[in-house]
N, CA, C and O atoms as a CHARMM CRD file, in Angstrom:
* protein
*
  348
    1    1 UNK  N    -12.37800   1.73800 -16.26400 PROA 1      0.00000
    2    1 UNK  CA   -12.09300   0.33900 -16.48300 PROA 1      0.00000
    3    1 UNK  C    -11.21800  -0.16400 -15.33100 PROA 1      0.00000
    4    1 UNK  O    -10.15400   0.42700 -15.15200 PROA 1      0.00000
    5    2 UNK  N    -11.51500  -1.10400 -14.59300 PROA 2      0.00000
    6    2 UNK  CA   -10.60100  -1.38900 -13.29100 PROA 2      0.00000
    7    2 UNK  C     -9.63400  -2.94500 -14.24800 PROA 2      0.00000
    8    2 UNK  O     -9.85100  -3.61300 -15.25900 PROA 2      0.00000
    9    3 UNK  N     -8.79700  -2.90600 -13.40500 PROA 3      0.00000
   10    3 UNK  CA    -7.98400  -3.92600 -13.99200 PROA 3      0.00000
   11    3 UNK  C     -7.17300  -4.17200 -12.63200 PROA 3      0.00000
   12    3 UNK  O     -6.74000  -3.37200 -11.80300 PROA 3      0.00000
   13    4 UNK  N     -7.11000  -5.99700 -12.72700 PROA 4      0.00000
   14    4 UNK  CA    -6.57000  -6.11800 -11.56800 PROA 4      0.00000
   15    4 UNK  C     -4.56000  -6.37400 -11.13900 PROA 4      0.00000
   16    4 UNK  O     -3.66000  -6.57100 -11.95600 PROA 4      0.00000
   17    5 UNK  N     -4.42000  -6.23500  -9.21600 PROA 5      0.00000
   18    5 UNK  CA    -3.20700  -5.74000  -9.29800 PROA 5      0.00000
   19    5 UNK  C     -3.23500  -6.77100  -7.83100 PROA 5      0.00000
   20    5 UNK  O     -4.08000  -6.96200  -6.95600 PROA 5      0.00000
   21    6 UNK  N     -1.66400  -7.36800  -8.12400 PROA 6      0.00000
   22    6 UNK  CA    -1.56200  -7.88500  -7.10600 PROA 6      0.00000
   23    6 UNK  C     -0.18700  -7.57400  -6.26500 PROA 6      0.00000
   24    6 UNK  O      0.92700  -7.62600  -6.78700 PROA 6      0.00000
   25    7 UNK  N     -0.36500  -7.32400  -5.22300 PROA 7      0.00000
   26    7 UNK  CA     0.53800  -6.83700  -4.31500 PROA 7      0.00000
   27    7 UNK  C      0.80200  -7.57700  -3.05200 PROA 7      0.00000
   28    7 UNK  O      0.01700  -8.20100  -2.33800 PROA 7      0.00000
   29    8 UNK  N      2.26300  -7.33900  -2.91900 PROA 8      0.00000
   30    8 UNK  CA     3.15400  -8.05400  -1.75600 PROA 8      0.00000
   31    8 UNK  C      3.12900  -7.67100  -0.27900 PROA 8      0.00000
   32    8 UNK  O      4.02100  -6.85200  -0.05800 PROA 8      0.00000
   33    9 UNK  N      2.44100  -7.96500   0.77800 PROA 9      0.00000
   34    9 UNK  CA     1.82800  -7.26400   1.94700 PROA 9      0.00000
   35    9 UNK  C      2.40100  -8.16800   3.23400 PROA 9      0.00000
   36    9 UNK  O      2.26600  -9.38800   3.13900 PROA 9      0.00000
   37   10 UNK  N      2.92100  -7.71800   4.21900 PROA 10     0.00000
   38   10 UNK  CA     2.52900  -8.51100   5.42100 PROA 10     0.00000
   39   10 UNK  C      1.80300  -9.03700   5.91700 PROA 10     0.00000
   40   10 UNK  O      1.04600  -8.38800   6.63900 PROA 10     0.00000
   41   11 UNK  N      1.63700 -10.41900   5.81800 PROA 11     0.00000
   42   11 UNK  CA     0.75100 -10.85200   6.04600 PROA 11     0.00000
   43   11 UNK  C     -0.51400 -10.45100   7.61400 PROA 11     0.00000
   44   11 UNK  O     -1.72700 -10.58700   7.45400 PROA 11     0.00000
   45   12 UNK  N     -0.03200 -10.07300   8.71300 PROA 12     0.00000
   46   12 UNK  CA    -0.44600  -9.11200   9.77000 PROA 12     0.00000
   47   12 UNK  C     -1.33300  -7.69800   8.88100 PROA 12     0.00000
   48   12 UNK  O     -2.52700  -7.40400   8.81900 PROA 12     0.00000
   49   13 UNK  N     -0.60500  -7.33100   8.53300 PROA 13     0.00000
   50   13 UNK  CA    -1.28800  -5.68600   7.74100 PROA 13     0.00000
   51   13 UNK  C     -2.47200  -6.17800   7.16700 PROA 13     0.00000
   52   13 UNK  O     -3.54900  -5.60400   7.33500 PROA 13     0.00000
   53   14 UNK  N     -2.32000  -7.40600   6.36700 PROA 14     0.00000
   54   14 UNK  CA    -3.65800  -7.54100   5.32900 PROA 14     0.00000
   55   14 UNK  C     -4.79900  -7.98800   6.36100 PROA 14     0.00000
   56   14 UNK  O     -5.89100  -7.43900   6.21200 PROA 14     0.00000
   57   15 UNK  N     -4.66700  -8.89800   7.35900 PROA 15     0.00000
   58   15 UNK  CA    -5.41400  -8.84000   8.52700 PROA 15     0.00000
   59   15 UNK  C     -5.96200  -7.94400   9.03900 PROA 15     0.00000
   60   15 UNK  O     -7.19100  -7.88900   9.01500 PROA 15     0.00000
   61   16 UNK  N     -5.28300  -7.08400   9.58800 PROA 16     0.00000
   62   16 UNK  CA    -5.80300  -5.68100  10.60500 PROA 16     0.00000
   63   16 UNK  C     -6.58200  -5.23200   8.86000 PROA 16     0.00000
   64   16 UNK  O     -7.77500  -5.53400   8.84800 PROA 16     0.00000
   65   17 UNK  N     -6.21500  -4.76500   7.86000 PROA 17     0.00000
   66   17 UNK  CA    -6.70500  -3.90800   6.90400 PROA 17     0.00000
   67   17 UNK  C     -8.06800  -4.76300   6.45200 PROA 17     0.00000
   68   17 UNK  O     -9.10700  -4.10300   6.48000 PROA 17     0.00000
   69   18 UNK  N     -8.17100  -6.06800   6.06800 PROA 18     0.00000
   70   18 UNK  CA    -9.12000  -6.50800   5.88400 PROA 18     0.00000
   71   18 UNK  C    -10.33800  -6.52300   7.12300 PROA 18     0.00000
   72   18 UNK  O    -11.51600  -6.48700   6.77100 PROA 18     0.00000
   73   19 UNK  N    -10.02000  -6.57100   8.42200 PROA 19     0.00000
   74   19 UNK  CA   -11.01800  -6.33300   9.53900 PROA 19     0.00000
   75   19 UNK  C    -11.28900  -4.49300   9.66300 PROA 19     0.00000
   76   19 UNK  O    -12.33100  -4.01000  10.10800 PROA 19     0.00000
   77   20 UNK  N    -10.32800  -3.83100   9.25700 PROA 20     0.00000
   78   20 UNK  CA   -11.17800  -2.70300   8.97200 PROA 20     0.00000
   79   20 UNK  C    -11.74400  -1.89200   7.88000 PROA 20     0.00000
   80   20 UNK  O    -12.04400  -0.69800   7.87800 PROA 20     0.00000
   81   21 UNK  N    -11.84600  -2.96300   6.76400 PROA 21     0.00000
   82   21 UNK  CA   -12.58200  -2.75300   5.19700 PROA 21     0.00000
   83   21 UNK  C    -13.87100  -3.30000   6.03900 PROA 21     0.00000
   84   21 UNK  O    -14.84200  -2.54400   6.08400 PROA 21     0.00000
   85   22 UNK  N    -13.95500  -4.61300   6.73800 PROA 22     0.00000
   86   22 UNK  CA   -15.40500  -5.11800   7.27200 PROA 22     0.00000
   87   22 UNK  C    -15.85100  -3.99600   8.02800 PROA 22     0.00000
   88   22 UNK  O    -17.03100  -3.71400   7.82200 PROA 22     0.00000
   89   23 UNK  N    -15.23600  -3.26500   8.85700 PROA 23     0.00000
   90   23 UNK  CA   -15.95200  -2.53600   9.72500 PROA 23     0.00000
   91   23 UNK  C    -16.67100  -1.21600   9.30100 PROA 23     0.00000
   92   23 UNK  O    -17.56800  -0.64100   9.91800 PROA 23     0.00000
   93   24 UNK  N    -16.07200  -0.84500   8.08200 PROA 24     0.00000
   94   24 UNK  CA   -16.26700   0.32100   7.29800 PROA 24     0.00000
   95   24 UNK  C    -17.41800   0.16700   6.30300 PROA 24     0.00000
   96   24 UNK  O    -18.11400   1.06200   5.82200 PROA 24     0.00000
   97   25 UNK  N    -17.49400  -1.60900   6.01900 PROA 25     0.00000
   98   25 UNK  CA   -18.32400  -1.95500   5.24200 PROA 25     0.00000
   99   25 UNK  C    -18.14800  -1.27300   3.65900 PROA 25     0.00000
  100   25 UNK  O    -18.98600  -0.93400   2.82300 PROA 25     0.00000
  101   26 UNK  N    -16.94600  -1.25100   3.66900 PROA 26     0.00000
  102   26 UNK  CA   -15.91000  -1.26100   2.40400 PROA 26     0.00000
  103   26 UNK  C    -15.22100  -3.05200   1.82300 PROA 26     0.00000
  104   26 UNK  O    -14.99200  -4.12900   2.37400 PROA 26     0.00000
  105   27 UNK  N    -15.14700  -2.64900   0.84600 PROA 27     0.00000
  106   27 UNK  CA   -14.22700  -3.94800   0.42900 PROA 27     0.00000
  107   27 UNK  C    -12.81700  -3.00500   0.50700 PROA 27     0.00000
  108   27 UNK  O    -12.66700  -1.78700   0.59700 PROA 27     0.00000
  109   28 UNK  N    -11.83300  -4.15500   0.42900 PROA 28     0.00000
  110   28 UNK  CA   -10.12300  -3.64200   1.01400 PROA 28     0.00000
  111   28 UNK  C     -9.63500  -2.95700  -0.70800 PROA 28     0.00000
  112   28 UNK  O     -9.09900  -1.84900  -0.73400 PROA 28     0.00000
  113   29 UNK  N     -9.83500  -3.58400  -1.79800 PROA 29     0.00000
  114   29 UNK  CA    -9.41900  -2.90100  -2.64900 PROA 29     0.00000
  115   29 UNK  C    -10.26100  -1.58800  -2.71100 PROA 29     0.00000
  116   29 UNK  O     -9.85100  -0.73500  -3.49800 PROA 29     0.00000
  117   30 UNK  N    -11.17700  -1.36100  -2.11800 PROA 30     0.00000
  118   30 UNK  CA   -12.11900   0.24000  -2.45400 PROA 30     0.00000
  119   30 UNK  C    -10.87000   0.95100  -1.68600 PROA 30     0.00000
  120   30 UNK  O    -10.21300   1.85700  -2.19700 PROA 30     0.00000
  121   31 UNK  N    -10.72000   0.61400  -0.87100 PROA 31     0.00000
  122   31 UNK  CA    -9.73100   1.50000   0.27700 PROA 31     0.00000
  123   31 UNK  C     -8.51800   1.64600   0.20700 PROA 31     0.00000
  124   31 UNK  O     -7.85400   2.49600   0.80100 PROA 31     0.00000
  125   32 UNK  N     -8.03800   0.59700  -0.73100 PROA 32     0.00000
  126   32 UNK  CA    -6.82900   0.97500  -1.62400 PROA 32     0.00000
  127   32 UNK  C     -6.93600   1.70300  -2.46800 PROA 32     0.00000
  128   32 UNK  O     -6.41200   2.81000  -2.33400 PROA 32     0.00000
  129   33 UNK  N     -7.50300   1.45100  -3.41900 PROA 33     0.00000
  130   33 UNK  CA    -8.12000   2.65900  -4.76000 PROA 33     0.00000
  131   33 UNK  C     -8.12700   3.69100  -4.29400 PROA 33     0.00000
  132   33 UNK  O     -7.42400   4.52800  -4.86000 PROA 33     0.00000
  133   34 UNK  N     -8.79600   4.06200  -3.23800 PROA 34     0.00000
  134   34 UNK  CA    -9.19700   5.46500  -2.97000 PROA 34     0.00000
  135   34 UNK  C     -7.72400   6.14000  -2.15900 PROA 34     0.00000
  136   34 UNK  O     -7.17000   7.21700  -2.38100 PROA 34     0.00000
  137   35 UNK  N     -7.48100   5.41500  -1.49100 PROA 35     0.00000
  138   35 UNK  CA    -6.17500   6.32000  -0.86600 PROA 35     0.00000
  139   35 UNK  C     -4.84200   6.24500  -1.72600 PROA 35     0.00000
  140   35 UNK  O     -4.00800   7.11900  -1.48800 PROA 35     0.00000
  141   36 UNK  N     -4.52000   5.22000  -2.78200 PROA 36     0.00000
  142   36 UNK  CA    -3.68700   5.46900  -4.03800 PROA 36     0.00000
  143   36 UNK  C     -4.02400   6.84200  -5.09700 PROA 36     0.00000
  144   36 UNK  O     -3.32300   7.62900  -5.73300 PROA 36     0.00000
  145   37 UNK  N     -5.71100   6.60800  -4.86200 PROA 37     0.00000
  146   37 UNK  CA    -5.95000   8.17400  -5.66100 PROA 37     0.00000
  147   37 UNK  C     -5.79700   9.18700  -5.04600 PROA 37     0.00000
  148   37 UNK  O     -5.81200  10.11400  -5.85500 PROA 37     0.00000
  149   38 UNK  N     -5.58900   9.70500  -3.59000 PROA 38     0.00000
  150   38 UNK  CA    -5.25900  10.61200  -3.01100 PROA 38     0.00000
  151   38 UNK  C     -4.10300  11.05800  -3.33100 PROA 38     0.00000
  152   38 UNK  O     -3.76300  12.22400  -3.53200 PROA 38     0.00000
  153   39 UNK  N     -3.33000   9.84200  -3.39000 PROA 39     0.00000
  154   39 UNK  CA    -1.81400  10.22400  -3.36700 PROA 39     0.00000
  155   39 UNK  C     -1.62600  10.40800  -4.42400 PROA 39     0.00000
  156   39 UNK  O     -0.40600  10.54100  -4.52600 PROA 39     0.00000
  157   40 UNK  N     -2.32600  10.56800  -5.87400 PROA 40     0.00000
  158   40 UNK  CA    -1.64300  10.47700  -7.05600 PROA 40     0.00000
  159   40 UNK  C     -2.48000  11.59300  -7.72300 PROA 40     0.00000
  160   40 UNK  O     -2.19300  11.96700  -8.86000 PROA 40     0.00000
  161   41 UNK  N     -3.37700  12.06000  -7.12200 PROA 41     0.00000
  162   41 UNK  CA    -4.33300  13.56700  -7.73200 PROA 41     0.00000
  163   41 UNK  C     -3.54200  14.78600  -7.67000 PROA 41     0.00000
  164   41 UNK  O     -2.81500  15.16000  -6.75000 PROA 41     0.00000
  165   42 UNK  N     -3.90900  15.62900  -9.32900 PROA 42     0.00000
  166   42 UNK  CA    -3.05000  16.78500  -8.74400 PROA 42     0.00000
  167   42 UNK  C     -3.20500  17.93400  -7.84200 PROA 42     0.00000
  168   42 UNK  O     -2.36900  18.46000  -7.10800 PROA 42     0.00000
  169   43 UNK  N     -5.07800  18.36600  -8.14400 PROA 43     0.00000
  170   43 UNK  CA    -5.32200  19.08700  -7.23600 PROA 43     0.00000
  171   43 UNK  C     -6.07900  18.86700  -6.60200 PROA 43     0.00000
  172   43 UNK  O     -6.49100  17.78000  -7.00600 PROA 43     0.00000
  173   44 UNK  N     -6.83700  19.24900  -5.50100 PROA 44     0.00000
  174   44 UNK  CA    -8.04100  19.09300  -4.87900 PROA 44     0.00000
  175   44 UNK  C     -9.14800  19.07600  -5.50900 PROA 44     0.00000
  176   44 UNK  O     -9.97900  18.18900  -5.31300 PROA 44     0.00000
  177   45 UNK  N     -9.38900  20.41900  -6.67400 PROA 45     0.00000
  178   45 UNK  CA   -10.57000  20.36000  -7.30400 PROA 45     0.00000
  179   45 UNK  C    -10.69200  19.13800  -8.35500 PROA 45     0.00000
  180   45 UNK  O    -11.71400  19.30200  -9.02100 PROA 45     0.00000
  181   46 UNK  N    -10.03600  18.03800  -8.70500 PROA 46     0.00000
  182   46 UNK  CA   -10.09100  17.12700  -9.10300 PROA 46     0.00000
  183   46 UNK  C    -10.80900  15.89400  -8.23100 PROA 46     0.00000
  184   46 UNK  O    -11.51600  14.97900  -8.65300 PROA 46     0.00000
  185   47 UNK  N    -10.41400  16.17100  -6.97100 PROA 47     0.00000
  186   47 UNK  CA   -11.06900  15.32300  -6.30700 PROA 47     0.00000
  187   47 UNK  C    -12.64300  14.65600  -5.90900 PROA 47     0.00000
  188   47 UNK  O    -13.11800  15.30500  -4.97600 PROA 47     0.00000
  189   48 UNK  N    -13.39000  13.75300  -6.28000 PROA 48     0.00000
  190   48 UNK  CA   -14.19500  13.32600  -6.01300 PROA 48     0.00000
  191   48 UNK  C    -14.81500  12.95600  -4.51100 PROA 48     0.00000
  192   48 UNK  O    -14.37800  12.08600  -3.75700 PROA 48     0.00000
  193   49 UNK  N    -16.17200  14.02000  -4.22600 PROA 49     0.00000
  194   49 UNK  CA   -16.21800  14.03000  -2.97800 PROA 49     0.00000
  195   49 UNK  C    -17.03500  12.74400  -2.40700 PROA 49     0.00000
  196   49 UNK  O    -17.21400  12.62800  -1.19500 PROA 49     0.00000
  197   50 UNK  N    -17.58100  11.66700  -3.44700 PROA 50     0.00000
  198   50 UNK  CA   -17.78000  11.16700  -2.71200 PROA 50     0.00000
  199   50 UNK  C    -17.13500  10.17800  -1.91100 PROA 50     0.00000
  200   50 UNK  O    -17.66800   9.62300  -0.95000 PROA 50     0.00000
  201   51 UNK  N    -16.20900  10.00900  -2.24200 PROA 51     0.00000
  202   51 UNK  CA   -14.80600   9.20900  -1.76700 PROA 51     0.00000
  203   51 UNK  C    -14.64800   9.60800  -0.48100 PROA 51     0.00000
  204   51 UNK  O    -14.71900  10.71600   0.05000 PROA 51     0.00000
  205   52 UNK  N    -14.27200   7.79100   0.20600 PROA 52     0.00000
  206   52 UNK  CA   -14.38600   8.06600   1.52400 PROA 52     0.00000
  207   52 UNK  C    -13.19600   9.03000   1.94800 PROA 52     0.00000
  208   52 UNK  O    -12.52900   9.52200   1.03800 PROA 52     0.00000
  209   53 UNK  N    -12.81700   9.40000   3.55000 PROA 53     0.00000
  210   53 UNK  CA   -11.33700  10.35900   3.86500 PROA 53     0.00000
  211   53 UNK  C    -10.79600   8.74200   4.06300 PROA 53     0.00000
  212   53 UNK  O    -11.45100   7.75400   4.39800 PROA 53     0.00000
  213   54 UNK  N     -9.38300   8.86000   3.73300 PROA 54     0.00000
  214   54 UNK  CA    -8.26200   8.29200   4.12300 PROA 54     0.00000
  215   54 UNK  C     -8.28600   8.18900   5.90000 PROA 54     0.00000
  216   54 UNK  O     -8.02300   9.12500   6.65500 PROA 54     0.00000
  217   55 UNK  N     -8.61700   6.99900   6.24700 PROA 55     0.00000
  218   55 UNK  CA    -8.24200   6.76900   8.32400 PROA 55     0.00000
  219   55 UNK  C     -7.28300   6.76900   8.89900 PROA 55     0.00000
  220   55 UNK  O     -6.35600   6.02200   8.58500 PROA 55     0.00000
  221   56 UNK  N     -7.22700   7.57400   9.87000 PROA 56     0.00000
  222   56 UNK  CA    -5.41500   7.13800  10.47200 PROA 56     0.00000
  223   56 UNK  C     -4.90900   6.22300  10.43500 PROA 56     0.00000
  224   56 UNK  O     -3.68400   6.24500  10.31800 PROA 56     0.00000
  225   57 UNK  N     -5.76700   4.70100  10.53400 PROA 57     0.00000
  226   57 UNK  CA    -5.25000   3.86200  10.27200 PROA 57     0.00000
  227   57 UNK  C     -4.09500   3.42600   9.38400 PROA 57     0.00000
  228   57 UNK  O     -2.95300   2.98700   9.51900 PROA 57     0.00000
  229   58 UNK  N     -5.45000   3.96000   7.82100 PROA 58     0.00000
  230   58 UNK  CA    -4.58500   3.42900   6.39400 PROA 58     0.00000
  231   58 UNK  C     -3.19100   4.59100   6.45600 PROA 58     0.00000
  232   58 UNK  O     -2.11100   4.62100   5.86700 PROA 58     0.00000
  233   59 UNK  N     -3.46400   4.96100   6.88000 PROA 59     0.00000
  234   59 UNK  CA    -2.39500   6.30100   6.96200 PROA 59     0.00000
  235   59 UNK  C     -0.95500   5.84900   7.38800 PROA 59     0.00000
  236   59 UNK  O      0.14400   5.89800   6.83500 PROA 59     0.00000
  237   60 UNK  N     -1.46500   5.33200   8.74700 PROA 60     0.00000
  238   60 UNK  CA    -0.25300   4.66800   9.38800 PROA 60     0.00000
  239   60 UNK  C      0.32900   3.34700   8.82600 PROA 60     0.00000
  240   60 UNK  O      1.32200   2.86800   9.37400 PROA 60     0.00000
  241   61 UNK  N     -0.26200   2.70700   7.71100 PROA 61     0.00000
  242   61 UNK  CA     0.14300   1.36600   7.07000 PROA 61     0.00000
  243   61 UNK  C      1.57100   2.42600   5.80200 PROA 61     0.00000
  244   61 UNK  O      2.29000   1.77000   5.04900 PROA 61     0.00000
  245   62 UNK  N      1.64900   3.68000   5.84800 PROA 62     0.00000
  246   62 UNK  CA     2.50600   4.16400   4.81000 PROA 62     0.00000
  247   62 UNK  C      3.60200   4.23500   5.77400 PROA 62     0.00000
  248   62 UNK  O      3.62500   4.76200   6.88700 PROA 62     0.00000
  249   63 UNK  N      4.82000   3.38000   4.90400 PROA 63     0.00000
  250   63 UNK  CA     6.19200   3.60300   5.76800 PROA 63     0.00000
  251   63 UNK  C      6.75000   5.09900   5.67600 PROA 63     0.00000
  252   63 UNK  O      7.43700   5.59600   6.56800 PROA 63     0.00000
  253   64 UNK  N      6.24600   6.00500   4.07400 PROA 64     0.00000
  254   64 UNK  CA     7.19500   6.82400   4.72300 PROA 64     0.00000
  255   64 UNK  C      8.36300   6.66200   3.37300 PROA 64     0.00000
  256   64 UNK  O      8.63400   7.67700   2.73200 PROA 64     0.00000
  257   65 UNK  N      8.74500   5.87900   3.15800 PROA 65     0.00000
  258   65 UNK  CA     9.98400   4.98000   2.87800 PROA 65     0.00000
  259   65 UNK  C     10.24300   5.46800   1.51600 PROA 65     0.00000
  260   65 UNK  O      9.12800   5.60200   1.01200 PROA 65     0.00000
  261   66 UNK  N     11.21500   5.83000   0.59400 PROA 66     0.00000
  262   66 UNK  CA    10.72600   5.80400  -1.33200 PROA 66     0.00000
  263   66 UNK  C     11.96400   5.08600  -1.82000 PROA 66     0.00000
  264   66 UNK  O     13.13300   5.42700  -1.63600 PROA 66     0.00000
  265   67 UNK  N     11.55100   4.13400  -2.41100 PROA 67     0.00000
  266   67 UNK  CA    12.77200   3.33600  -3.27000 PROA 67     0.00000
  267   67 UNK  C     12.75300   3.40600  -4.83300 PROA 67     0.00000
  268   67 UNK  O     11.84200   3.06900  -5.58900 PROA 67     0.00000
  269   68 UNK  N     14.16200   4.00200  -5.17500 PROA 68     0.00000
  270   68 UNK  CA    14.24800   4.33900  -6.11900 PROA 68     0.00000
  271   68 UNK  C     13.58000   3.15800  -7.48100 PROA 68     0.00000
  272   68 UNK  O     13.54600   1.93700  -7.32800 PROA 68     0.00000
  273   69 UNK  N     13.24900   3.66500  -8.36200 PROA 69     0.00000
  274   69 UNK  CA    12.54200   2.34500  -9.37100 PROA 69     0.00000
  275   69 UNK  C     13.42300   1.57600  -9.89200 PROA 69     0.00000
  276   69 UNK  O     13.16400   0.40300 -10.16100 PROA 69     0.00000
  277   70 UNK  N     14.65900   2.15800 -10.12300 PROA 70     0.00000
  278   70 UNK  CA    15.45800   1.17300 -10.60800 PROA 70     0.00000
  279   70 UNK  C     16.97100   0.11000  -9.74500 PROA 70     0.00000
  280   70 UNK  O     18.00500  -0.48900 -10.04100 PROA 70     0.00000
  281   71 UNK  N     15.91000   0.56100  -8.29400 PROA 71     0.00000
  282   71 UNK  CA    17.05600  -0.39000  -7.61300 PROA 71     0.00000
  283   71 UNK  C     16.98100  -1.96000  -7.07000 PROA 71     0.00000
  284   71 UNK  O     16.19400  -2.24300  -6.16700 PROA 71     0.00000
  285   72 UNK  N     17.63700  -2.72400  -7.52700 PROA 72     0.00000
  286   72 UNK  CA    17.60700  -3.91400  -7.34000 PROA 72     0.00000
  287   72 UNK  C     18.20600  -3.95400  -6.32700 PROA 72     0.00000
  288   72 UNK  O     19.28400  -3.68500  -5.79700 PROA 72     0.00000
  289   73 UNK  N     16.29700  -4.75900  -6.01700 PROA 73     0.00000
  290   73 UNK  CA    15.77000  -5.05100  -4.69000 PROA 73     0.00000
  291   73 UNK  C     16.30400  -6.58300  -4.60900 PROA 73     0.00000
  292   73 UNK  O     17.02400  -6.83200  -3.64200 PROA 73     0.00000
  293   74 UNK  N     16.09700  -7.37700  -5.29700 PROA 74     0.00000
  294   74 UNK  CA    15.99100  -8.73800  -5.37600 PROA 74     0.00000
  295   74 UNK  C     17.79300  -9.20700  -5.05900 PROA 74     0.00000
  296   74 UNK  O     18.15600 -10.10700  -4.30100 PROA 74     0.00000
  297   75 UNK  N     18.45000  -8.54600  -5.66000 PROA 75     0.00000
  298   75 UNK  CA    20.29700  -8.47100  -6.24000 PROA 75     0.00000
  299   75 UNK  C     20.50800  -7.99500  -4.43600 PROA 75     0.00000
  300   75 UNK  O     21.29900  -8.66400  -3.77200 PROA 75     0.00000
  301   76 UNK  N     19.89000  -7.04600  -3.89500 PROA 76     0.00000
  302   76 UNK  CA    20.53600  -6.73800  -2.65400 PROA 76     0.00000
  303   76 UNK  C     19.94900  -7.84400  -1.50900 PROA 76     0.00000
  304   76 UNK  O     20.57500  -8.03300  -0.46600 PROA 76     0.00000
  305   77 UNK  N     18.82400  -8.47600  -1.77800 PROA 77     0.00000
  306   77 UNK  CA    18.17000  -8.89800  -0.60200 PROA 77     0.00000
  307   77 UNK  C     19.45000 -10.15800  -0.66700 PROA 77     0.00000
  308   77 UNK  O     20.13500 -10.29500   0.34700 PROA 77     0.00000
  309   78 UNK  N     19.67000 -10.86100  -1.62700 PROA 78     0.00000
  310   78 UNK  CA    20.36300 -11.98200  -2.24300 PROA 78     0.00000
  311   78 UNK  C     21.41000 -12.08200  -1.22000 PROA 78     0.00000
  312   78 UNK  O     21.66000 -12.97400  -0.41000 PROA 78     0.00000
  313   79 UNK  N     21.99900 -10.86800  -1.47400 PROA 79     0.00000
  314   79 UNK  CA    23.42100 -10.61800  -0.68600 PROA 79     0.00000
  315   79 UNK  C     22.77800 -10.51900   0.63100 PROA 79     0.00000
  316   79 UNK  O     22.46200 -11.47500   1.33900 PROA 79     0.00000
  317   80 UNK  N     22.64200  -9.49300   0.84700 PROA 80     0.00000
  318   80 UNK  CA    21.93800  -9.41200   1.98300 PROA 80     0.00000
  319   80 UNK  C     21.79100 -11.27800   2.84500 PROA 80     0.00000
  320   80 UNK  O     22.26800 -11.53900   3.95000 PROA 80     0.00000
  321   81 UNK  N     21.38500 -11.81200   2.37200 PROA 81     0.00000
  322   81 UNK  CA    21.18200 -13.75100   2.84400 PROA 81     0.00000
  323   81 UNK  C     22.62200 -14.12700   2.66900 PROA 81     0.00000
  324   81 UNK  O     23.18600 -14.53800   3.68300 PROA 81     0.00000
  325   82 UNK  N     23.31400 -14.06000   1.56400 PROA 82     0.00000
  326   82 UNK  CA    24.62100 -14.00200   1.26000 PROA 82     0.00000
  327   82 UNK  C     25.46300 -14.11900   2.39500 PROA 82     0.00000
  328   82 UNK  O     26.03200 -15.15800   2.72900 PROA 82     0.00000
  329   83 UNK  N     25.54100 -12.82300   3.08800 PROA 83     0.00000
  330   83 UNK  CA    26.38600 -12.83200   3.86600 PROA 83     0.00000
  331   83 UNK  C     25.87200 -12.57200   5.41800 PROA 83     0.00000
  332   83 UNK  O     26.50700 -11.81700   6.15400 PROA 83     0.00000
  333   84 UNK  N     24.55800 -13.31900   5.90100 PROA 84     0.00000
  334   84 UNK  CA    23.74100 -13.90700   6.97400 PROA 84     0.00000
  335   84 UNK  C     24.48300 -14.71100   6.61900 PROA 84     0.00000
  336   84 UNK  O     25.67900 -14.45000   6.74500 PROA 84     0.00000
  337   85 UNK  N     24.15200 -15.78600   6.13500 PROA 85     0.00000
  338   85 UNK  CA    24.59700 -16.85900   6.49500 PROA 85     0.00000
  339   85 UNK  C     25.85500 -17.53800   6.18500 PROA 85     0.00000
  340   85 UNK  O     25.89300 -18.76800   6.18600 PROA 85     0.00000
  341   86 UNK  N     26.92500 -16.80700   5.90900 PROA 86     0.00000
  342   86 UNK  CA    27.99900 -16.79100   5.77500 PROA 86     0.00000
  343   86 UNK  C     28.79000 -17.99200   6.65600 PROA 86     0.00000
  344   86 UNK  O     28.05500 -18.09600   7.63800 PROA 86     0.00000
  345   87 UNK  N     29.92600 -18.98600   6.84300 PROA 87     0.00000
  346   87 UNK  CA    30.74100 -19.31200   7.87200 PROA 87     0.00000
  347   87 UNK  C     31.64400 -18.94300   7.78400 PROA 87     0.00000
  348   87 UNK  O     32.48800 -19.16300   8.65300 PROA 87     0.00000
């Protein structure tokens, strides 16, 4: 059952990612799906081969980065402006 999800992107990233869903002749959510399921399978033999490989590309769109779930993001960015623009 797919159900839909909307997500917060750079606007640049969704560009480059959407011109290479066209080139792949993928749609951009297939290529999300599939490399979210990479990352979230437990083993290999679970894996479905017909699924495309993950591209260096999409690869390189991962910061890397892990933020904890319960840290307020919104409370720090705030401040964060807070005291930018401070006099």
């Amino acid at each position: 059952m797919d159900k839909k999800l909307t997500l917060k992107i750079n606007k640049f990233v969704i560009e480059k990612a959407k011109k290479y869903a066209a080139s792949q002749k993928r749609s951009l959510s297939q290529i999300v799906e599939s490399y979210l399921k990479s990352l979230t399978e437990e083993d290999d033999f679970e894996k479905d081969k017909s699924d495309i490989q993950i591209s260096a590309f999409v690869k390189s769109m991962s910061s890397g980065v892990h933020i904890p779930a319960d840290q307020n993001y919104k409370g720090e960015y705030t401040n964060h402006l807070t005291e930018k623009y401070k006099l």
